[in-house]
matplotlib code that plots the C-alpha trace (Angstrom):
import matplotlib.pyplot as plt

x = [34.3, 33.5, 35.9, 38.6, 37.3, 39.6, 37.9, 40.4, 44.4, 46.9, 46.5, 48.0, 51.2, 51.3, 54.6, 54.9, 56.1, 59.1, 60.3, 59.9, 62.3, 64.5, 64.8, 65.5, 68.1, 70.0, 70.0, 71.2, 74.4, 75.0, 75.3, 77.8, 79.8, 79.9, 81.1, 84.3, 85.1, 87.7, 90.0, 88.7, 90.0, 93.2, 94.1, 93.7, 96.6, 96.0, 94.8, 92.0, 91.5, 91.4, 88.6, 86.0, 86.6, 85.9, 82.8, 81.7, 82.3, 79.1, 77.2, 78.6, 79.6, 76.9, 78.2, 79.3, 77.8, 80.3, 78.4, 78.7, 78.2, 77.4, 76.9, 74.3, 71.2, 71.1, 72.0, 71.2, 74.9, 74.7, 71.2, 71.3, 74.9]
y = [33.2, 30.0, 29.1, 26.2, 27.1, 28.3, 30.4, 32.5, 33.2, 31.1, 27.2, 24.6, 24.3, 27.1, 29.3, 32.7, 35.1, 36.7, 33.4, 32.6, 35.6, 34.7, 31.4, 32.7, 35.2, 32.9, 30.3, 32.0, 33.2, 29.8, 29.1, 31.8, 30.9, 27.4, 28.2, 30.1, 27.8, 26.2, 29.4, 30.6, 27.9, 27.8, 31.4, 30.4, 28.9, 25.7, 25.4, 27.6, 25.5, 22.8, 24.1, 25.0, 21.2, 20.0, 21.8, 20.9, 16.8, 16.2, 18.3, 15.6, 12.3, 10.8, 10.5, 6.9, 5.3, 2.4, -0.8, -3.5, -7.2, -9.9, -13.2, -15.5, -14.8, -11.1, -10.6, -8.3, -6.9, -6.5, -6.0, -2.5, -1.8]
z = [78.2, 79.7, 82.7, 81.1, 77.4, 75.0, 72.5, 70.7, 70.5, 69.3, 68.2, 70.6, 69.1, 67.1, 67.2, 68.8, 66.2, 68.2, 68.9, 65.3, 64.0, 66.7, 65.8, 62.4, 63.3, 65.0, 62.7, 59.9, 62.7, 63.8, 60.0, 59.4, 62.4, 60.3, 57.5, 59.7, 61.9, 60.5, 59.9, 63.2, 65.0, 63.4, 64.3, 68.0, 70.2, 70.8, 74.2, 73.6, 70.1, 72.6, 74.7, 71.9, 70.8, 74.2, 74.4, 71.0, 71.2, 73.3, 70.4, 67.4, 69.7, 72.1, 75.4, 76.3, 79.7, 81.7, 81.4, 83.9, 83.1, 86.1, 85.8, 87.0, 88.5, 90.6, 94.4, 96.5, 95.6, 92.0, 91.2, 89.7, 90.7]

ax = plt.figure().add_subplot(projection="3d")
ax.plot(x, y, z, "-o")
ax.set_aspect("equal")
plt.show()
């Protein structure tokens, strides 16, 4: 084999088959946990109901940055600040 030659195996790009399956596997969970997770959250107190909403916002709702406005032209005080 020439040194830097790729001359067999896998495709650039191609998928590993393991990863593959798991990807599967855990798709098709993710997709069961779906359908339950309405009657799942509603037998849970509400503080741990709270949690597992907190943790799932950033997964629905993009995450807001603070904007800043100046006016006129940019100082060395509020350029980038």
């Amino acid at each position: 084999m020439a040194i830097g030659l790729k001359t067999g195996g896998r495709k650039a790009g191609t998928e590993n088959k393991t990863t593959k399956e798991i990807r599967t596997v855990l798709k098709s969970v993710i997709n069961n946990e779906l359908i339950n997770i309405e009657t799942l959250l509603n037998e849970m107190q509400p503080k741990e109901r709270l949690e597992i909403v907190v943790k799932l916002i950033p997964y629905v709702l993009p995450k807001i940055e603070t904007v800043r406005a100046s006016f006129g032209e940019p100082t060395e005080h509020n350029f980038f600040d």
